[in-house]
C-alpha positions as CSV (number, residue, x, y, z in Angstrom):
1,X,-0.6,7.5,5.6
2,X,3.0,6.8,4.8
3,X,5.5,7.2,8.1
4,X,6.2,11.0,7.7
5,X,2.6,11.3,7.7
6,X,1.7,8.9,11.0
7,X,4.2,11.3,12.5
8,X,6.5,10.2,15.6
9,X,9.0,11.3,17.8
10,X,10.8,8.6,20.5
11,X,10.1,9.8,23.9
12,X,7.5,12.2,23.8
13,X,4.0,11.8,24.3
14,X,2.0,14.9,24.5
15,X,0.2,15.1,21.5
16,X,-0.3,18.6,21.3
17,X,3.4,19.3,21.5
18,X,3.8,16.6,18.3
19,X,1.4,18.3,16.5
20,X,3.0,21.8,17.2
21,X,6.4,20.3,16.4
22,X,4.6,18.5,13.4
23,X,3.2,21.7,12.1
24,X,6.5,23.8,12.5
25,X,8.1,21.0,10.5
26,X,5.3,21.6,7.5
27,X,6.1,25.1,7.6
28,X,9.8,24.7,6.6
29,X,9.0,22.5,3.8
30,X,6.5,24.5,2.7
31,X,8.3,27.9,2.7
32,X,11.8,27.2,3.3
33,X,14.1,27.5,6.4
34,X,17.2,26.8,8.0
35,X,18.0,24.3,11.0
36,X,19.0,27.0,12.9
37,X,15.9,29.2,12.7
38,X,13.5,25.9,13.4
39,X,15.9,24.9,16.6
40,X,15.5,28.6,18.7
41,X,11.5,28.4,17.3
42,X,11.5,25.4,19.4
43,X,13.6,26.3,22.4
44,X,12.0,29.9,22.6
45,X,8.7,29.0,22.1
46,X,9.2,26.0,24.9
47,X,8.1,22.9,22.6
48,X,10.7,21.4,22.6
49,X,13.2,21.7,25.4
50,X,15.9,18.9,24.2
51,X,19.5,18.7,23.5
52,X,20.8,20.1,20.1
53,X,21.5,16.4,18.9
54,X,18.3,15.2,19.1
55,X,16.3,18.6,18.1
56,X,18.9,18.1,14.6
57,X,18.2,14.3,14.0
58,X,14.2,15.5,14.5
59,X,14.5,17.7,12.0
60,X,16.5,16.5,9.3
61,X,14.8,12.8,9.8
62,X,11.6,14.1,8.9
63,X,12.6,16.8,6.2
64,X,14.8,13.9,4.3
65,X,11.5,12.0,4.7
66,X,9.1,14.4,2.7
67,X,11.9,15.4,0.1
68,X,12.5,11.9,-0.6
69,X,8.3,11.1,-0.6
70,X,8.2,14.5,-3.4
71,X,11.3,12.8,-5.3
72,X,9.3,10.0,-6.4
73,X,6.3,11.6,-7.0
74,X,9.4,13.7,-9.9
75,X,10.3,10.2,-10.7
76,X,6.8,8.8,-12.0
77,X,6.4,11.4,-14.1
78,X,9.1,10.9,-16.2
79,X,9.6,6.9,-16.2
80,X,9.0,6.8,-19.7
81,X,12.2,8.8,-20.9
82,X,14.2,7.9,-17.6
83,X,13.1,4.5,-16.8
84,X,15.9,3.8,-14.7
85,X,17.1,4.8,-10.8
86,X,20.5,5.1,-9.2
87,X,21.0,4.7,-5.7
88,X,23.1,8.0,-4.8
89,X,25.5,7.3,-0.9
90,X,27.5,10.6,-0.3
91,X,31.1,9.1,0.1
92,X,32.8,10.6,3.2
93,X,33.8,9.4,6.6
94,X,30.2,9.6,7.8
95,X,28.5,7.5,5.8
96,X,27.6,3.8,6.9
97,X,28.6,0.7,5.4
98,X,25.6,-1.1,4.3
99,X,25.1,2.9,2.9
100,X,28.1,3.3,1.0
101,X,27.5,-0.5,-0.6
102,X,24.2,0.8,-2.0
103,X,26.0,3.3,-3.6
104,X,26.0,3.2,-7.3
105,X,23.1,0.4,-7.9
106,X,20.8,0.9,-10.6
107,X,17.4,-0.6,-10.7
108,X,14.6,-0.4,-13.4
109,X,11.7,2.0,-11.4
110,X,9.6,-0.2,-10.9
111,X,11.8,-3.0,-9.7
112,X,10.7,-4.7,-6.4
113,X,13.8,-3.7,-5.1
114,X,13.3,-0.1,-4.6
115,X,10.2,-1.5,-2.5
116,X,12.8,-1.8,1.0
117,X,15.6,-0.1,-0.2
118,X,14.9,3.3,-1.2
119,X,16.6,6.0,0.7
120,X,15.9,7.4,3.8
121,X,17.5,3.8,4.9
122,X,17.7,5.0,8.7
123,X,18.0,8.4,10.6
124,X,19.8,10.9,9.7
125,X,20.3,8.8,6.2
126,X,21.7,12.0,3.4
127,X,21.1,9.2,0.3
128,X,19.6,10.2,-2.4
129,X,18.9,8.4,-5.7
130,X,18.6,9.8,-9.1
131,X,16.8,9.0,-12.2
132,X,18.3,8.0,-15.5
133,X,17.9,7.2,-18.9
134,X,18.7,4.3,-20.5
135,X,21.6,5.2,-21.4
136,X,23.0,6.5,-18.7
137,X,22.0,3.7,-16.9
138,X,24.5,1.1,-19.2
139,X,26.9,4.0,-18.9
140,X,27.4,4.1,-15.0
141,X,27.4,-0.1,-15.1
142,X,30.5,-2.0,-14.4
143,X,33.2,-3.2,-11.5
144,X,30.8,-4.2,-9.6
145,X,28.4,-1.2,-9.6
146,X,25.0,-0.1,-12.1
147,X,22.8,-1.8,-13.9
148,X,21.3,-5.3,-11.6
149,X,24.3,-5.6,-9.7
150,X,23.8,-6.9,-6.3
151,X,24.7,-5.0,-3.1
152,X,27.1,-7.1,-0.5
153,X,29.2,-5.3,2.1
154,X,32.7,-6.4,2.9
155,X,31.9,-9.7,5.0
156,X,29.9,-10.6,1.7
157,X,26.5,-10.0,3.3
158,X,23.4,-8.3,1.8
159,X,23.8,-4.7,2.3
160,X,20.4,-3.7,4.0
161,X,18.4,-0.6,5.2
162,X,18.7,0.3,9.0
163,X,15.9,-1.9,11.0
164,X,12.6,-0.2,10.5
165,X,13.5,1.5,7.6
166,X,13.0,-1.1,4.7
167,X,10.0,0.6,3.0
168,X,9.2,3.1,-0.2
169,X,8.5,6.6,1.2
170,X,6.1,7.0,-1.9
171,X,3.9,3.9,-0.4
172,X,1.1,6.2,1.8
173,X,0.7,2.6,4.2
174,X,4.2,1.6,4.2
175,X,5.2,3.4,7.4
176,X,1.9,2.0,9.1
177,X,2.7,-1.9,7.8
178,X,6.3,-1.7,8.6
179,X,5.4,-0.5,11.9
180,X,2.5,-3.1,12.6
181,X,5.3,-6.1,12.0
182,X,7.6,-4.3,14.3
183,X,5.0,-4.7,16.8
184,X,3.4,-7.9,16.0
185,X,5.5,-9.6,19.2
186,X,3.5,-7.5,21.5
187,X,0.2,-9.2,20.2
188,X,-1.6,-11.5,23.3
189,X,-5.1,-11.4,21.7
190,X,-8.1,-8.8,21.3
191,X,-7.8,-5.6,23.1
192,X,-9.1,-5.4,26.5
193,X,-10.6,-2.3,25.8
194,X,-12.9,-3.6,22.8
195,X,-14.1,-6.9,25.0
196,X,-15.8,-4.7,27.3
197,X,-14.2,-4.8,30.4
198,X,-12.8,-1.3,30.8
199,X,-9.2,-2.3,31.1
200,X,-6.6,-1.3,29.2
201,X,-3.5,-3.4,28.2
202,X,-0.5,-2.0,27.2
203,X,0.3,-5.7,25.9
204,X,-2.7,-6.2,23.7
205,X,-3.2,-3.1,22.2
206,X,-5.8,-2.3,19.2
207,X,-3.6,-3.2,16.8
208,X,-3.5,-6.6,17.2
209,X,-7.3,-7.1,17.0
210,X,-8.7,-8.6,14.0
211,X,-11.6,-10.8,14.6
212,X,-14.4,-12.2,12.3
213,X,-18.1,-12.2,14.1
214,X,-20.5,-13.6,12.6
215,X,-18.9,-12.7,9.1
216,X,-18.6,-8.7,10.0
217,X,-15.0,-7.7,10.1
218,X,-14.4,-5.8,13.2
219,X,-12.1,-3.9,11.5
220,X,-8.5,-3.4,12.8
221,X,-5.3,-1.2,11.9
222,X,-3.8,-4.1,10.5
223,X,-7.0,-4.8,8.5
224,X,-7.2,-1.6,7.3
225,X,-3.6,-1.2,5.5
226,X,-3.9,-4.9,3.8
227,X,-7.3,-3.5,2.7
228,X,-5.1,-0.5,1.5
229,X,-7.8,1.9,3.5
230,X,-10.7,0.5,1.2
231,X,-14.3,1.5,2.5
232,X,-16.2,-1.9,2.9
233,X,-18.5,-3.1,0.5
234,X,-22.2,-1.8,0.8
235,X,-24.3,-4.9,2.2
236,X,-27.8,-5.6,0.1
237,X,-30.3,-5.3,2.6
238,X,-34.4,-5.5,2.5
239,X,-37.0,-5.4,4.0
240,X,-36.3,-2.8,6.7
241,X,-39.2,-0.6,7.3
242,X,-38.3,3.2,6.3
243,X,-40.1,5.2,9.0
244,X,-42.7,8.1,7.9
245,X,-40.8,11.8,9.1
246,X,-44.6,12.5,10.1
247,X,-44.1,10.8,13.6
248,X,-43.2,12.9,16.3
249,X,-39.7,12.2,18.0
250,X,-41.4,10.6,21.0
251,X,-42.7,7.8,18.8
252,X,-39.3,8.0,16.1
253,X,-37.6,7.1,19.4
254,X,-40.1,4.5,20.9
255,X,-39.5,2.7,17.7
256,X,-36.4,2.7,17.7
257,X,-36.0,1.4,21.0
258,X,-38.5,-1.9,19.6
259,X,-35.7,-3.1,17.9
260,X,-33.8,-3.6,21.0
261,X,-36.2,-4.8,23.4
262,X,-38.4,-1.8,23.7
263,X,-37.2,0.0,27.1
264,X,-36.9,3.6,26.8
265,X,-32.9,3.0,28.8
266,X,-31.0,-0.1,28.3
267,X,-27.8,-1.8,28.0
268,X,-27.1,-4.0,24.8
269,X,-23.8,-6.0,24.3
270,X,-22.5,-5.5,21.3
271,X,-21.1,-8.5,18.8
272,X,-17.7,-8.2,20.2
273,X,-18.4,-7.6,24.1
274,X,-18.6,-4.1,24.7
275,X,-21.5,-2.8,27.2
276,X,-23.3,-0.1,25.8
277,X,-25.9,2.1,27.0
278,X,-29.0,2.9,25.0
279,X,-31.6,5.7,25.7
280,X,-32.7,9.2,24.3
281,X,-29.5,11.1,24.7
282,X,-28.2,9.4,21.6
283,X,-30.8,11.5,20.0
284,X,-30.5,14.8,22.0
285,X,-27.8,18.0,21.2
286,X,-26.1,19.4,23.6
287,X,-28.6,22.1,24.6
288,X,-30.8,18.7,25.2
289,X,-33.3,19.4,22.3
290,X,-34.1,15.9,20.1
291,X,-32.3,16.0,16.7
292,X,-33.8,12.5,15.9
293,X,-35.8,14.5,12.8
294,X,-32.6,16.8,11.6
295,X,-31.8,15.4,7.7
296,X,-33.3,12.0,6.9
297,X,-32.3,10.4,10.0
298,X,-35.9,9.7,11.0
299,X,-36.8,8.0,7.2
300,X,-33.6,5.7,7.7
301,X,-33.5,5.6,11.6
302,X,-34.0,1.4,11.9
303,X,-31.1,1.0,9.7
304,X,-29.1,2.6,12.4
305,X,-30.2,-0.1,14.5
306,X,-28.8,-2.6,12.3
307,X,-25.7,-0.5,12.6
308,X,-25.3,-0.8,16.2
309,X,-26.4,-4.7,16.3
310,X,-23.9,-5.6,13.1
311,X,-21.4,-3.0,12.2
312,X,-19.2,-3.3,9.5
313,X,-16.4,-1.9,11.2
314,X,-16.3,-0.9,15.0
315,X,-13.1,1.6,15.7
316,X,-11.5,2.7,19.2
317,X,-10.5,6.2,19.3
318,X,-8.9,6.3,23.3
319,X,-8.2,9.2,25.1
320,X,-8.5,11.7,22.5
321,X,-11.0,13.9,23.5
322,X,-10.0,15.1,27.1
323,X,-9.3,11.5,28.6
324,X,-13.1,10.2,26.9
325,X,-12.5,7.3,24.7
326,X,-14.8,6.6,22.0
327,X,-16.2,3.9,20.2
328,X,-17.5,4.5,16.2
329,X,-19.9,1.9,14.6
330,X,-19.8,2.1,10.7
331,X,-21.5,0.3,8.1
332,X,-22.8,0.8,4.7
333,X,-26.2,-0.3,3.3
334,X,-27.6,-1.4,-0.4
335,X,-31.0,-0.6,0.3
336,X,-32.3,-0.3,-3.3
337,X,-31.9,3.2,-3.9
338,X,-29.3,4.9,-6.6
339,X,-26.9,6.1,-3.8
340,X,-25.8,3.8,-0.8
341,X,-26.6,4.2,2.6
342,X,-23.7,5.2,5.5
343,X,-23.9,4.9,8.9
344,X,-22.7,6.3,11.7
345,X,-23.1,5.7,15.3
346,X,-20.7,6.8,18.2
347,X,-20.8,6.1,22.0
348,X,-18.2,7.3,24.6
349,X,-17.0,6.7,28.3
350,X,-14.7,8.1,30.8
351,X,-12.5,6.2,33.3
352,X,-15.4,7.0,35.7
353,X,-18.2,5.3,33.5
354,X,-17.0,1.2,34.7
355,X,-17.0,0.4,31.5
356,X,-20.4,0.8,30.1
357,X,-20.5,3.3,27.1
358,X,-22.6,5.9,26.6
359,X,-24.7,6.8,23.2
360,X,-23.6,10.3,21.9
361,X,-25.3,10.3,18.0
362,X,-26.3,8.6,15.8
363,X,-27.9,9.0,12.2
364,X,-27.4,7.7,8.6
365,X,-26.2,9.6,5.2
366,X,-26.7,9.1,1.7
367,X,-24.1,11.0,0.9
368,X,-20.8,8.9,0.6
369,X,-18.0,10.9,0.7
370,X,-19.4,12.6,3.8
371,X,-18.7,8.9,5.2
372,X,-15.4,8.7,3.7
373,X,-13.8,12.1,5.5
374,X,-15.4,11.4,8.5
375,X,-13.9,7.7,8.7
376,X,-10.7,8.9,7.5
377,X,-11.1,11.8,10.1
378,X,-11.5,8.9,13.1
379,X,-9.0,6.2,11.8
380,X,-6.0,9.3,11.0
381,X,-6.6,10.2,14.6
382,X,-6.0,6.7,16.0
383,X,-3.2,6.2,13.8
384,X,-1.5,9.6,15.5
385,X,-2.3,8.0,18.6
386,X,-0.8,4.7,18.0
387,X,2.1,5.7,16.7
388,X,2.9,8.0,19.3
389,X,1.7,6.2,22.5
């Protein structure tokens, strides 16, 4: 999920008109286009309706972006013959200082340096770098400029990147961590939403909630890049009854219900606060029929339980699905077999719902990487949603 990926545009908030501009913008790089022809798309077509200086710094902002992201892809490939990487400023009257001081620097590829310095260094940035052999490399060294030689401006100062912009555009979680410490000041303490009250404040938003309970990781954004997007560990577990598919659903769902008291409807708090509601509709379709039997969710139904009572990971997807937030419970089980166990329980609640959340499914996988997409499916969607709010 590098920046041009948790795509963002200042000002708007509508997030079907940044995926329609999002999508347009995929379309160019894929096939080609022209300014021109992507500006009247979005002035015709009503997407976008702003002036031509900020349609132009949309569009070649993000197209620099993905060029530069596919140049270092180029790059890797051939370190072993061109092992080194020239910092390439166009010299004309446009071009800004701490810019123009870059220009020239050489760097080994996999020098730390290139980690905050590689171009785009700021909007509308037109650097570039290229890749060199050795050779090359000693050839394009001296007065100040090549091989290790340090970038100062004028005054003597460190020439830097634009604020915000110090990052690799190869790095999938750079945009996401940069981001995250841009942001860190707005940090108060858990998000209201997540303790259960039903507020939201803009001042303690999701990102700043990483809490330890009882050992389980509630996970966070934050959590989730310095784990580089890692799925948690499966926990051993034993001793957990695996229920006979021979019941009927009534008594499936009567003992699933034991492991929270029994009652048929209840509320249950969950480890970090949140009010949730418990009965048969987190068993039931839409048309209303059980699906408590569909797959193996009946065989591997208490571990569900355990799901809901001590998550691995609890993630807040708000306002997403036609103003319903929702609330996803993962966690994954060593329970003795040859493949793991996932799963997945997800509750939901309007405005309208004072804060208690509603059970909408819930079942368990053995199959991994169906837990994999579908967690990358939820946390991609609140990363859209983060970025752009």
């Amino acid at each position: 999920m590098a920046r041009q990926q948790a795509f963002s545009i200042a000002g708007i908030t509508s997030l079907d008109t940044l995926q329609a501009v999002k999508d347009s913008l995929d379309k160019v790089i894929a096939e080609g286009g022209t300014f021109g022809a992507w500006k009247k798309h979005m002035l015709e077509s009503g997407t976008l309706n702003l002036p031509k200086h900020r349609l132009d710094n949309i569009y070649r902002t993000n197209l620099q972006g993905s060029y530069m992201a596919a140049r270092w892809d180029r790059i890797l490939l051939t370190q072993e013959t061109r092992p080194y990487i020239m910092y390439d400023a166009l010299n004309d009257s446009r071009v800004r200082p701490a810019h123009l001081a870059l220009d020239g620097i050489i760097r080994r590829v996999d020098d730390p340096f290139w980690t905050t310095h590689s171009p785009p260094n700021g909007y509308r940035c037109r650097c570039s770098i290229r890749s060199l052999s050795e050779h090359q490399a000693k050839a394009r060294s001296g007065q100040g400029k090549g091989l290790n030689q340090q970038p100062v401006l004028d005054d003597g100062t460190p020439a830097l990147p634009d604020k915000g912009w110090d990052y690799n555009p190869s790095d999938r979680l750079a945009g996401i961590r940069q981001a995250i410490t841009d942001r860190t000041s707005q940090c108060t303490g858990l998000f209201i939403a997540l303790s259960g009250t039903g507020k939201k404040r803009h001042n303690s938003p999701i990102w700043c909630n990483t809490a330890n309970y009882s050992g389980i990781m509630m996970q966070s954004l934050q959590g989730y890049t310095q784990a580089e997007g890692k799925m948690p560990e499966p926990r051993p577990i034993q001793g957990v009854e695996r229920l006979s598919e021979r019941l009927s659903e009534g008594q499936l769902f009567s003992r699933f219900m034991k492991e929270f008291g029994g009652k048929s409807e209840l509320e249950f708090t969950d480890l970090i606060g949140n009010q949730l509601k418990i009965d048969r509709n987190i068993f039931l379709d839409i048309s209303g029929k059980w699906k408590i039997m569909k797959g193996e969710r009946a065989k591997w139904l208490l571990y569900t339980a355990i799901n809901i009572k001590e998550p691995d990971e609890i993630w807040l997807e708000s306002g997403r699905h036609g103003g319903v937030d929702k609330l996803y419970y993962l966690s994954r089980f060593d329970a003795g077999m040859r493949d793991y166990l996932q799963c997945i329980t997800v509750f939901d609640r309007k405005q309208s719902d004072n804060g208690i959340w509603s059970g909408r499914t819930n079942y368990a996988t053995t199959q991994t990487l169906y837990l994999e997409r579908k967690r990358k499916e939820i946390i991609d969607s609140i990363i859209k949603y983060w970025r752009w709010e």
